[in-house]
C-alpha positions as CSV (number, residue, x, y, z in Angstrom):
1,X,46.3,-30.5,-18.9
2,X,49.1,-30.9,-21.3
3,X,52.8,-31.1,-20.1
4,X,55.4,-30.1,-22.5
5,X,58.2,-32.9,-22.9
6,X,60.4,-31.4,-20.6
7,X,57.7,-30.7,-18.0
8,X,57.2,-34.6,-18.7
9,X,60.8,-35.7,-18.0
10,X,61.1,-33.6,-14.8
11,X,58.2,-35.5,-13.5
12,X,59.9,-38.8,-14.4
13,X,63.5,-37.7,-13.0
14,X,61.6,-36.7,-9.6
15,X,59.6,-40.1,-9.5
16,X,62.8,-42.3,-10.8
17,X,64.9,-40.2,-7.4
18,X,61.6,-41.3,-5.3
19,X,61.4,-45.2,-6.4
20,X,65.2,-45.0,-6.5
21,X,65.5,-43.5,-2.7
22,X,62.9,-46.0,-1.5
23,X,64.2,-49.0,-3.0
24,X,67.4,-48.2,-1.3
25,X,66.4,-47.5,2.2
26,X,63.7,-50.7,2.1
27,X,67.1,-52.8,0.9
28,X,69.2,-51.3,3.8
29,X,65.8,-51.6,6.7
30,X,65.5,-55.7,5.0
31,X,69.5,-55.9,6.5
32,X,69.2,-54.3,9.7
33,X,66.1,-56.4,10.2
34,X,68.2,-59.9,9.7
35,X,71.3,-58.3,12.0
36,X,68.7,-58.1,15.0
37,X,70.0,-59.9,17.7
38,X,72.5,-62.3,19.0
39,X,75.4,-63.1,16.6
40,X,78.9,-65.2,17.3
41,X,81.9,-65.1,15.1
42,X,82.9,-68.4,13.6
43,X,85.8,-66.6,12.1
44,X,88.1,-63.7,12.7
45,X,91.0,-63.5,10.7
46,X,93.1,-60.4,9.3
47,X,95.7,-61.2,6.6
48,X,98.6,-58.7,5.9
49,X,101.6,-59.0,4.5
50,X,101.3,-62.8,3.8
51,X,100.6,-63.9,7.2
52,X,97.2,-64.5,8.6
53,X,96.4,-63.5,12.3
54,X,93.2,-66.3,13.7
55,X,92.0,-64.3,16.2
56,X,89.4,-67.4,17.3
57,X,92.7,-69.7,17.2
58,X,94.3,-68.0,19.5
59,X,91.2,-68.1,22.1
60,X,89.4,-64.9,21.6
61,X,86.0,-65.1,21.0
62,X,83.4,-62.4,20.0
63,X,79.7,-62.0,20.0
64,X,77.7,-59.3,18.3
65,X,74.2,-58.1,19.5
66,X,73.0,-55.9,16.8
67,X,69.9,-53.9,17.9
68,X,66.9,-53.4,15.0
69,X,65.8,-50.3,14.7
70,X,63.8,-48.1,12.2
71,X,66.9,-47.2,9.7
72,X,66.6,-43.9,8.9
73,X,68.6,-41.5,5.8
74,X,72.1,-41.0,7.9
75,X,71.1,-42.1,11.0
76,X,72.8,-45.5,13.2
77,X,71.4,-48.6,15.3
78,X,73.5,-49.6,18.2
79,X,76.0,-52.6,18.2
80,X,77.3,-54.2,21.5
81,X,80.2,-56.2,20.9
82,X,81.7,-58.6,23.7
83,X,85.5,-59.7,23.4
84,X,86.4,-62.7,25.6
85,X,89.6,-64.4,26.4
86,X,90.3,-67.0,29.2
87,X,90.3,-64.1,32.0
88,X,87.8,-61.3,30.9
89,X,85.3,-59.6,28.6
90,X,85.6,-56.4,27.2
91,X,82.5,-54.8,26.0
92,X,82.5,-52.3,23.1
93,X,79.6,-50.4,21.9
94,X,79.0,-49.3,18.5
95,X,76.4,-47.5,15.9
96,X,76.3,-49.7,12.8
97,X,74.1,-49.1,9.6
98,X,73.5,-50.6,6.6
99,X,74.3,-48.4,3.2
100,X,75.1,-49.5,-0.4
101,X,71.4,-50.9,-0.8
102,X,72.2,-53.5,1.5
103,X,75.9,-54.7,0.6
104,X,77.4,-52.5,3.1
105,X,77.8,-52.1,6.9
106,X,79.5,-49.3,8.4
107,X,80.6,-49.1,12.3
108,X,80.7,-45.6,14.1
109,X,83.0,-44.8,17.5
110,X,79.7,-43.3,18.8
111,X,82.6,-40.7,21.0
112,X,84.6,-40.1,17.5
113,X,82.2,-39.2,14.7
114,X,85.2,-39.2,12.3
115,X,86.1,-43.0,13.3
116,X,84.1,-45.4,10.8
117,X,85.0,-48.7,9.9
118,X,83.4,-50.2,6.7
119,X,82.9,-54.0,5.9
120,X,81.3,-55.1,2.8
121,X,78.6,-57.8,3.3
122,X,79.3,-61.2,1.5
123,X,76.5,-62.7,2.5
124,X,73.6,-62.2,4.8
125,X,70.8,-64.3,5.3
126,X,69.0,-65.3,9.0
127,X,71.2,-67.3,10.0
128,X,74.4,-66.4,8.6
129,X,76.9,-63.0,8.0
130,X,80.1,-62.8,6.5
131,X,81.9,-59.3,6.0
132,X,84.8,-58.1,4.5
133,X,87.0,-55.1,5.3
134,X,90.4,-54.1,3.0
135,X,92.0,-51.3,4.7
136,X,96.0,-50.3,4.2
137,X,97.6,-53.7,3.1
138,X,95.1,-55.9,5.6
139,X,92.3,-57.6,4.2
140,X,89.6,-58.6,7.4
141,X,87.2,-61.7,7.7
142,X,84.7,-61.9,10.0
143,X,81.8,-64.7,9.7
144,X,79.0,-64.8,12.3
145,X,76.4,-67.0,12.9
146,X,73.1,-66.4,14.9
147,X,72.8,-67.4,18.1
C-alpha cells in the first residue's frame, strides 16, 4: 500500500502526540513514585515584601505523607500534611499531582475544586524535594527530606 505524503505525515503527527503523551505521563508517574511516603520540611520560608517569614524558626514543623498511586491524565493522589507547634497538630489533607513532565506539583482543596496551589519542583530525587511557589508579591520555599 502506498500512502500519499500527507497520509504519511498524519501518521507521524498521530505517533509524535502518542510518544509525546507517553513520555509525559511516564515523567510525571517517575515523580509521584519518588514523593511516596514520609517527607519532613527542612525549610519553610515565604518572602514578601523584603522580609522573610521562617516558618521552622518560629517552631512549626510540617511533615508530608504523599501517597503513590497510578497517575492518571487529570486525575490526583492524596497528600496528608501534619502542622505541629508546641501544643497541637493540625492535619490537612490534600490531592497532589505531578504535571509539566515532572517539573511541576499542583495541590487541590479536595472540598474546593477551584482552590489549586502550584509549586514548581527544583529538585527531586529519593531523598530530597525542594519546591517553589511565586504567587502575588510572595515567593515560597519549601525543602523536604525523606523520612
Amino acid at each position: 500500500m502506498v500512502y500519499s505524503k500527507k497520509q504519511t505525515m498524519k501518521h507521524f503527527l498521530s505517533l509524535f502526540a502518542i510518544i509525546l503523551v507517553f513520555t509525559a505521563c511516564n515523567k510525571n508517574q517517575n515523580a509521584v513514585k519518588k514523593l511516596d511516603g514520609n517527607w519532613k520540611a527542612t525549610r519553610y520560608e515565604v518572602r514578601s515584601n523584603g522580609k522573610t517569614s521562617d516558618y521552622l524558626e518560629i517552631g512549626l514543623s510540617f511533615n508530608y505523607y504523599f501517597d503513590n498511586c497510578k497517575l492518571k491524565q487529570n486525575q490526583y493522589c492524596q497528600l496528608t500534611i501534619d502542622m505541629t507547634n508546641d501544643f497541637t497538630t493540625t492535619t490537612d489533607i490534600k490531592l497532589y499531582r505531578v504535571t509539566n513532565y515532572g517539573k511541576a506539583l499542583e495541590f487541590i482543596d479536595p472540598l474546593d475544586n477551584n482552590n489549586i496551589t502550584r509549586y514548581t519542583i527544583q529538585k527531586l530525587s529519593s531523598q530530597t524535594v525542594k519546591l517553589k511557589k511565586t504567587e502575588n508579591n510572595a515567593i515560597t520555599f519549601i525543602e523536604l527530606k525523606k523520612v
